[in-house]
Residue frames as a rotation matrix with the C-alpha (Angstrom) as fourth column:
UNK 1
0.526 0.211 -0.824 -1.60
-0.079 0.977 0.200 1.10
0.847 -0.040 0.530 28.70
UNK 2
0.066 -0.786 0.615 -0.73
-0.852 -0.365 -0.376 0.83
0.520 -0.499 -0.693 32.53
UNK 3
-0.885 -0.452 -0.115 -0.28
-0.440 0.891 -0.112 -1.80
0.153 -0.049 -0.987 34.25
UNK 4
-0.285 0.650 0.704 -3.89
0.049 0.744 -0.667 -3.41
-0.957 -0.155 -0.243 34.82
UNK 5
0.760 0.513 -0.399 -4.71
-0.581 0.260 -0.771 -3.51
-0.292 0.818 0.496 31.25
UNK 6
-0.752 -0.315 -0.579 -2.00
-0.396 0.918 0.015 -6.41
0.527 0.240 -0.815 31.11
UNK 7
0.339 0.927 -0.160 -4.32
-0.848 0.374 0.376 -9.25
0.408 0.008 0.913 30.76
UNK 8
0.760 0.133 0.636 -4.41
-0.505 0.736 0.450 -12.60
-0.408 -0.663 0.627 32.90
UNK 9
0.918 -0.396 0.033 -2.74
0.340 0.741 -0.580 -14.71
0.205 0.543 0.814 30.20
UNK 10
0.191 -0.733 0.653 0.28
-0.143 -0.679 -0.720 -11.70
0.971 0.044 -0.235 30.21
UNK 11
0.479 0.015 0.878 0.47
-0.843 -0.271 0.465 -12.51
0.245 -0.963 -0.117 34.03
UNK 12
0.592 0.052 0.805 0.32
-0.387 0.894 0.227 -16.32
-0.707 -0.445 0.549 34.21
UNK 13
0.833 -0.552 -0.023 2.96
0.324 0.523 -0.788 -16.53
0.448 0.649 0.615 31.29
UNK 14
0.207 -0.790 0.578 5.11
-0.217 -0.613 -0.760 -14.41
0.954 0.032 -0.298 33.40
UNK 15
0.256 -0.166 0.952 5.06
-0.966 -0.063 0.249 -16.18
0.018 -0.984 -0.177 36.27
UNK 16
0.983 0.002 0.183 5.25
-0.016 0.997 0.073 -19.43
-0.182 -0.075 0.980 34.68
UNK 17
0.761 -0.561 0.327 8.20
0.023 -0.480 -0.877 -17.81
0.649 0.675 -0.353 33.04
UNK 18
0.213 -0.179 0.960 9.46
-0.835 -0.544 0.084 -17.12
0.508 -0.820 -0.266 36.40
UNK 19
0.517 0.281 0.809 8.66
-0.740 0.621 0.258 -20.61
-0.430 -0.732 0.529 38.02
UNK 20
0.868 -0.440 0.231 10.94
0.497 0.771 -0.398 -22.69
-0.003 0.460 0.888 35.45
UNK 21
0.382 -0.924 0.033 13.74
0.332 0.104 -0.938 -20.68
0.863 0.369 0.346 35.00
UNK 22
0.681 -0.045 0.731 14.28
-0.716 -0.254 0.650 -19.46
0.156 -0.966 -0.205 38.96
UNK 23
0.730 -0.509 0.456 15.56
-0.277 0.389 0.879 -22.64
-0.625 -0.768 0.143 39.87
UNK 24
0.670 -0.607 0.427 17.89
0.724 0.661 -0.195 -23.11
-0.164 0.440 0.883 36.78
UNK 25
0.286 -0.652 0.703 19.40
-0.462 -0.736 -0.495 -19.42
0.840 -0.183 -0.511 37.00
UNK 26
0.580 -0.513 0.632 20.20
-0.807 -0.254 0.534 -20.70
-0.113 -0.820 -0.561 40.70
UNK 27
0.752 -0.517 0.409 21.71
0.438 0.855 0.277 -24.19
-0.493 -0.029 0.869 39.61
UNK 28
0.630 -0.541 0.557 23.46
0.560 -0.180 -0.809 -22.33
0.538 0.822 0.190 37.10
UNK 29
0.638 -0.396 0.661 24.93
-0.468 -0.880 -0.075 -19.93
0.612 -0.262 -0.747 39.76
UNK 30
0.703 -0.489 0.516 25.71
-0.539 0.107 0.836 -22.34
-0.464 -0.866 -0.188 41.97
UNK 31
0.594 -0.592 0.544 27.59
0.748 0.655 -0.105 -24.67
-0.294 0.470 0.832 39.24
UNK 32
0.547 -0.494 0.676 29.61
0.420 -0.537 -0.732 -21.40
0.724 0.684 -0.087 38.44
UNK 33
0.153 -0.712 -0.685 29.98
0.790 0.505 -0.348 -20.30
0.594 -0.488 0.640 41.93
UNK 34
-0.481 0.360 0.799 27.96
-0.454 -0.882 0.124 -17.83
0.750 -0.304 0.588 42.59
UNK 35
-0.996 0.075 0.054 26.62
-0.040 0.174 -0.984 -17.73
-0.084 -0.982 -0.170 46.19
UNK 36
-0.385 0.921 0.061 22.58
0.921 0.378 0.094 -17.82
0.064 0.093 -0.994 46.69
UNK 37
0.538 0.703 -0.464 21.72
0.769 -0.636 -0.072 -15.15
-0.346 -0.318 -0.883 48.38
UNK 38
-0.572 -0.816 -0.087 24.33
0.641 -0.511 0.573 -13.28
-0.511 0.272 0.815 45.82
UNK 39
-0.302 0.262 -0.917 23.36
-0.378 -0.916 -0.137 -9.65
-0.875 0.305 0.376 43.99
UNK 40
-0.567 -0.423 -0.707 24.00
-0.747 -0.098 0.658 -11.28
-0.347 0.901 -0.261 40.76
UNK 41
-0.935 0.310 0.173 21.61
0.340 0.922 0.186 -13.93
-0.102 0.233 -0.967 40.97
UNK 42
-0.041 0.421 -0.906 18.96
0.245 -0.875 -0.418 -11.05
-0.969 -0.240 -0.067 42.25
UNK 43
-0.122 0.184 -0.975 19.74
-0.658 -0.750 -0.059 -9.08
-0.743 0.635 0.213 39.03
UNK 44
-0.967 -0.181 -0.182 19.32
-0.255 0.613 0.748 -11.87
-0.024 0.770 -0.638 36.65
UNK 45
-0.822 0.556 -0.125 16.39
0.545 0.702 -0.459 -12.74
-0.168 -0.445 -0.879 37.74
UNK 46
-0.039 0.265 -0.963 15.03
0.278 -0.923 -0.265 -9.17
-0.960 -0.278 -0.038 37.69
UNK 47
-0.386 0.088 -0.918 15.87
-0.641 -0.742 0.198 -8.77
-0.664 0.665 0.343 34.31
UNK 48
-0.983 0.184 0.024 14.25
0.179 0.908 0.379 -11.65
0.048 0.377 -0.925 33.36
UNK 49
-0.145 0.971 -0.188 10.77
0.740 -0.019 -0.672 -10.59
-0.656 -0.236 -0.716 34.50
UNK 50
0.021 0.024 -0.999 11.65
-0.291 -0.956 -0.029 -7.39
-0.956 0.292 -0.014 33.05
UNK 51
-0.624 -0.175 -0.761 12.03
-0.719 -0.254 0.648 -8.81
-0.307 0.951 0.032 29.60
UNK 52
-0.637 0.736 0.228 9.20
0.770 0.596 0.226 -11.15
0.030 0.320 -0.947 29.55
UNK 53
-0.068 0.770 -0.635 7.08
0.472 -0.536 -0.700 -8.37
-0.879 -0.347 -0.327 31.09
UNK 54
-0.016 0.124 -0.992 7.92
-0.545 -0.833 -0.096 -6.13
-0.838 0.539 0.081 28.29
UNK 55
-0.968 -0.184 -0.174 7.85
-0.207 0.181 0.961 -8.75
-0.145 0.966 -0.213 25.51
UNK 56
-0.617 0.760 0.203 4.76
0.784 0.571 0.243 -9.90
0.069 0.309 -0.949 26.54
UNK 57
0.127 0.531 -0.838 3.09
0.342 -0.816 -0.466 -6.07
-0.931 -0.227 -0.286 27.11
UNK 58
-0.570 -0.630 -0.527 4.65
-0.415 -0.333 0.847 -5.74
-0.709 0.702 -0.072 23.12
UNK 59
-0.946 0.314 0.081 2.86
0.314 0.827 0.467 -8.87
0.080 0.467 -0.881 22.17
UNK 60
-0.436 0.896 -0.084 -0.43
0.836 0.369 -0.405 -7.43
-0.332 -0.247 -0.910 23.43
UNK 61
-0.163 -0.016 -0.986 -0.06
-0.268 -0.962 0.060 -3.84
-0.949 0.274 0.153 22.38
UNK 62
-0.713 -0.053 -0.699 0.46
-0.663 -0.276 0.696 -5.00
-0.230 0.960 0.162 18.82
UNK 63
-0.741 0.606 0.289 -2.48
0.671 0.664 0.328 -7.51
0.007 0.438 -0.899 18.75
UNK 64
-0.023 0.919 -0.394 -4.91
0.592 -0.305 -0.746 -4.85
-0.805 -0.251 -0.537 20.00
UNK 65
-0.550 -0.244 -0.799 -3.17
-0.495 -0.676 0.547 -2.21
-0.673 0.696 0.251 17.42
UNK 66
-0.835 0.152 0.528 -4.69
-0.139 0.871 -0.471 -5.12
-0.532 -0.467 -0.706 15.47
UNK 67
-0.449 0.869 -0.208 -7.70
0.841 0.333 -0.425 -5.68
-0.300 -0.366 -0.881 16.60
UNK 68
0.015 0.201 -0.980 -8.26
-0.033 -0.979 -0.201 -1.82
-0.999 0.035 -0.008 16.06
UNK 69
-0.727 0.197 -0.658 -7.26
-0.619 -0.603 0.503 -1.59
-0.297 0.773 0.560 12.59
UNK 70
-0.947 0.316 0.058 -9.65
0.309 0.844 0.438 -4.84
0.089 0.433 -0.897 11.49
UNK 71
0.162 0.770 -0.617 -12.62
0.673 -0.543 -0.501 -3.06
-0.721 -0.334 -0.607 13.07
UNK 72
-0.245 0.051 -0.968 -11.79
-0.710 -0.690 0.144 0.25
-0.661 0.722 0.205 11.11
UNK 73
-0.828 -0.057 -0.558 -12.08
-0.556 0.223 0.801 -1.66
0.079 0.973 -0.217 8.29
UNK 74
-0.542 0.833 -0.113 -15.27
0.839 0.543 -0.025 -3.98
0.041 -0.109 -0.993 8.93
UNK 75
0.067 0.603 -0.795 -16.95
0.431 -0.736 -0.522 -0.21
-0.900 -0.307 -0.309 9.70
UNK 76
-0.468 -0.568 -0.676 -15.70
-0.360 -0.576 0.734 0.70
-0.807 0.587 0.065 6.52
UNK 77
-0.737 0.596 0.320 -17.56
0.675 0.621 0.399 -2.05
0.039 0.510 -0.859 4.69
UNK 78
-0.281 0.959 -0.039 -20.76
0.909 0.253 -0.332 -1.60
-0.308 -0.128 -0.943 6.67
UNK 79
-0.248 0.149 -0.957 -20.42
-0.408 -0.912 -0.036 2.33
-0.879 0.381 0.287 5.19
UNK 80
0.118 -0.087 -0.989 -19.78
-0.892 -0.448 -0.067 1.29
-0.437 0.890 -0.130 2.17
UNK 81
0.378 0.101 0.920 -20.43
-0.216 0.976 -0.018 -2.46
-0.900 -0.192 0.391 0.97
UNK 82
0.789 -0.116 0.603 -19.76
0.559 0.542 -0.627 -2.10
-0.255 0.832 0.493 -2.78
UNK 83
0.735 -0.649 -0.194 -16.53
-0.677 -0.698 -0.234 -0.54
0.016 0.303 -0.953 -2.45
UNK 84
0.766 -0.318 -0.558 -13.60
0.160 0.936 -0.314 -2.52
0.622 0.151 0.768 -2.95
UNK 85
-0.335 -0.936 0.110 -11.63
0.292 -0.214 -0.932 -0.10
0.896 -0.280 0.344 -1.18
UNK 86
0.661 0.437 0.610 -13.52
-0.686 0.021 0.728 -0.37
0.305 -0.899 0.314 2.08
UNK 87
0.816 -0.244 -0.523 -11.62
0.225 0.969 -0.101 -3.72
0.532 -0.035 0.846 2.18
UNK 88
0.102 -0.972 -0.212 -8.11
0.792 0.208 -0.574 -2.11
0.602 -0.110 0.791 2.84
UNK 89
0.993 0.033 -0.111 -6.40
0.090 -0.824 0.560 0.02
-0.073 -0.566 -0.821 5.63
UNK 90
0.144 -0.935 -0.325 -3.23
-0.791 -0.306 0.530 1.56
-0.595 0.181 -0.783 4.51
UNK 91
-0.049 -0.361 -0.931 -2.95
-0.850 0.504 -0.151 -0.70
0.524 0.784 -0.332 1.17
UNK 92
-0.948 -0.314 0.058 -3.25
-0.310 0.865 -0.393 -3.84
0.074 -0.391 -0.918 3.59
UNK 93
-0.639 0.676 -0.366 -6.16
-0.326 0.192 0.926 -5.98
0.696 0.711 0.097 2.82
UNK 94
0.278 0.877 0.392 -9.15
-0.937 0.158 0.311 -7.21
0.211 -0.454 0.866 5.48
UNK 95
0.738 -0.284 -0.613 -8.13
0.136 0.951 -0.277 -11.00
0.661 0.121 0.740 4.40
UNK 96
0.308 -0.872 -0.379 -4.46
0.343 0.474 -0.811 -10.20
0.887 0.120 0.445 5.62
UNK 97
-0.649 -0.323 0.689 -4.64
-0.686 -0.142 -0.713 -8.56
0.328 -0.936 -0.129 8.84
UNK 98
0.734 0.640 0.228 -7.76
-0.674 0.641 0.368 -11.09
0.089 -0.423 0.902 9.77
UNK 99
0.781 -0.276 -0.560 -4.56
0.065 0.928 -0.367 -14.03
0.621 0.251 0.743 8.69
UNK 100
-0.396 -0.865 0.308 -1.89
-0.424 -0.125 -0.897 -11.98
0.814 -0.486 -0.318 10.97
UNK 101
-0.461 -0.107 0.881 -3.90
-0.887 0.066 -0.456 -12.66
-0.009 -0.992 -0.126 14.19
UNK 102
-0.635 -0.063 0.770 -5.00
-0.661 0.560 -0.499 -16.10
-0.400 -0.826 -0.397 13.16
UNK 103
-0.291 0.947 0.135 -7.83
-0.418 0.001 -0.909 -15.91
-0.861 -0.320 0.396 12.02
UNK 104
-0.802 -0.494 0.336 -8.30
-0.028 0.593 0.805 -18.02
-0.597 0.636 -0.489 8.92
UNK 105
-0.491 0.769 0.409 -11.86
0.865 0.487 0.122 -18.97
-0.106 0.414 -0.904 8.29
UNK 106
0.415 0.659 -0.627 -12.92
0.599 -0.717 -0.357 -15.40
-0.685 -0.227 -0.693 8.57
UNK 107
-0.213 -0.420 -0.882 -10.24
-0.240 -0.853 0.464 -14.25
-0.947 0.310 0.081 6.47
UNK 108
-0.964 -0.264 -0.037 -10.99
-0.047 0.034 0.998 -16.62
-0.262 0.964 -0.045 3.39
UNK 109
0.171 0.936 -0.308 -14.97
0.722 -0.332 -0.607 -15.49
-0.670 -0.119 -0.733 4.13
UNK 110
0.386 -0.046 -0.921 -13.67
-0.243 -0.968 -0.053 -11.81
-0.890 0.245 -0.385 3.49
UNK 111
-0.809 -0.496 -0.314 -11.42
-0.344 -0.034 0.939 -12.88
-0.477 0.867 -0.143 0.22
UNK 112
-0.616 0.503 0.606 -14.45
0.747 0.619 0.245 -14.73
-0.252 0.603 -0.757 -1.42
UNK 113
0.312 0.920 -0.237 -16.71
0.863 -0.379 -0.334 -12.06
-0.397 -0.101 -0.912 -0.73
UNK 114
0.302 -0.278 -0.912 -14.31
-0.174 -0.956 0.234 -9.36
-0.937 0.088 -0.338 -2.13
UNK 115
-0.807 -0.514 0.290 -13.76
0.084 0.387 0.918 -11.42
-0.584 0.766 -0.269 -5.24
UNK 116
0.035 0.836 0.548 -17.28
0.999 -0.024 -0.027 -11.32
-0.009 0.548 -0.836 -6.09
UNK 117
0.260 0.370 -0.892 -17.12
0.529 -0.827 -0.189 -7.66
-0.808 -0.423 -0.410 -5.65
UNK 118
0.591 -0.043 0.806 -17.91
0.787 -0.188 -0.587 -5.84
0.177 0.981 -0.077 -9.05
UNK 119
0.726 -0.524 0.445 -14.41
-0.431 -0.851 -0.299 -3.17
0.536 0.025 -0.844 -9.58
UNK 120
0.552 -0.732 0.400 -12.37
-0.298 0.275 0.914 -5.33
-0.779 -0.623 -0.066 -7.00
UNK 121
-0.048 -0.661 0.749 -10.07
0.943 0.218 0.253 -7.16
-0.330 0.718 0.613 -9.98
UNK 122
0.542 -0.257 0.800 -10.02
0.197 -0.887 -0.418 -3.18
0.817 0.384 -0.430 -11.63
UNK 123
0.799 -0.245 0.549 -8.56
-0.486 -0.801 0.351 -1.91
0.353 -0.547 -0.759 -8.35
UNK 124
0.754 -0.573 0.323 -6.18
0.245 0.701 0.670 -4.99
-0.610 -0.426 0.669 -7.82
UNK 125
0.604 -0.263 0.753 -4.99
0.770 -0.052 -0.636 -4.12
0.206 0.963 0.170 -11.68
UNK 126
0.859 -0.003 0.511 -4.81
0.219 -0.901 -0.374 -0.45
0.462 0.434 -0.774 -10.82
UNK 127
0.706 -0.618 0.347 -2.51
-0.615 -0.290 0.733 -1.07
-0.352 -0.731 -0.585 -7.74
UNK 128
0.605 -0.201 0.771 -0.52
0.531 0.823 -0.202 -3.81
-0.594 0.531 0.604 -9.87
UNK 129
0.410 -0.284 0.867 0.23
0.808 -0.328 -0.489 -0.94
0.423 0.901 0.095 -12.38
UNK 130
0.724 -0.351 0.594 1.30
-0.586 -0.767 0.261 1.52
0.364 -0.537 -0.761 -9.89
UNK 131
0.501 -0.733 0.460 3.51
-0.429 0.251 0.868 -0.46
-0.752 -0.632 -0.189 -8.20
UNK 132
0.301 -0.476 0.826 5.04
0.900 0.427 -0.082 -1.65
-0.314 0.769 0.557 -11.77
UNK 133
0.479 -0.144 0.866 5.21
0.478 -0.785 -0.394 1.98
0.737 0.603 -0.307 -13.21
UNK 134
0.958 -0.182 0.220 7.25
-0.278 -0.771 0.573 2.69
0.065 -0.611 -0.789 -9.73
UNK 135
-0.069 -0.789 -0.611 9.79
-0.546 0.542 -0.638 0.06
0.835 0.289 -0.469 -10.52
UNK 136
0.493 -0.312 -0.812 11.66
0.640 0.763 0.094 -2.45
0.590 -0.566 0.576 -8.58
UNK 137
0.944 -0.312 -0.109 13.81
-0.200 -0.803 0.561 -1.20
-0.263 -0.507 -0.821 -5.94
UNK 138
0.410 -0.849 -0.333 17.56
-0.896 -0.307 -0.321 -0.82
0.170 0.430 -0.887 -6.53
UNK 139
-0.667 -0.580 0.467 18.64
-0.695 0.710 -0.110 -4.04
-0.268 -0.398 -0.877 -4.52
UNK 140
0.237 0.893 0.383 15.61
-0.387 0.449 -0.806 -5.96
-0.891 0.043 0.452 -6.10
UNK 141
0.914 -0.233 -0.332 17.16
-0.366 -0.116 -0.923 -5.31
0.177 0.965 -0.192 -9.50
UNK 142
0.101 -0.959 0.263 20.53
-0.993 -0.113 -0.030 -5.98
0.059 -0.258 -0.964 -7.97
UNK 143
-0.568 -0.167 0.806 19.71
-0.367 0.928 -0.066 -9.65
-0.737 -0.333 -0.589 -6.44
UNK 144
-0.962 -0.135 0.239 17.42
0.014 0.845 0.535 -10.48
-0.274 0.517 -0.811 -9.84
UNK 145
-0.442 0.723 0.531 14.41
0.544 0.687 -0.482 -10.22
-0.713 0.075 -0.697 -9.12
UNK 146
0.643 0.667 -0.376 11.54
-0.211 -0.318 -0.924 -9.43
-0.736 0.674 -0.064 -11.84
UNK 147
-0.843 -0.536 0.044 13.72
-0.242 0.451 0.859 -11.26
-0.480 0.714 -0.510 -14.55
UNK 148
0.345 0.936 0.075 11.88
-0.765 0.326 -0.556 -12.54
-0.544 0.134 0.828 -16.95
């Protein structure tokens, strides 16, 4: 990912970014007593872009990451429609990465349609009982939880 595959939005948030706090890094210098044309106003400024740039090159990296696994999975289906475990990539359901990037109305599509799916409640069970027959973790058991 070099720099032109930051996308428009990733630009024009960093410059708005840029265009609001400019002049309040320089009021702020000058109400402290820093000069204008001072280093220190310069390097503030600087690392400001720099940490929008990179939060907002973070923000897009991990939507495409994403975008990528949701596909794998949707190809995974269209292999294999009556599997229930098409549905998941690494143990993480279709429904719940579709709800990380938003995406609601598609994700409670995918949950209806995997409820009707004959073996889906057997494989919910099976992963239910594995994760019971591994226990709680130590600080789980510590702060309470699974009480009954």
């Amino acid at each position: 990912m070099g720099g032109p595959s930051m996308n428009y939005a990733g630009v024009l948030a960093v410059v708005m970014v840029l265009s609001f706090s400019f002049p309040l890094l320089v009021r702020l210098g000058s109400i402290l007593g820093v000069p204008r044309p001072n280093t220190f106003t310069t390097l503030i400024v600087g690392t400001l872009l720099f940490g929008a740039w990179y939060l907002i090159r973070k923000a897009v990296h991990l939507h495409r990451v994403r975008v990528e696994r949701i596909n794998k999975v949707r190809q995974n289906i269209l292999e294999q429609p009556g599997n229930p475990e098409a549905y998941f990539d690494n143990g993480e359901h279709l429904g719940n990465l579709l709800l990380r990037i938003g995406r609601r109305r598609e994700a409670k599509a995918i949950f209806a349609h995997y409820s009707h799916l004959e073996g889906a409640v057997d494989l919910e069970r099976e992963k239910l009982r594995a994760r019971l027959e591994e226990g709680y973790p130590q600080t789980a058991v510590h702060q309470g939880v699974g009480q009954v």
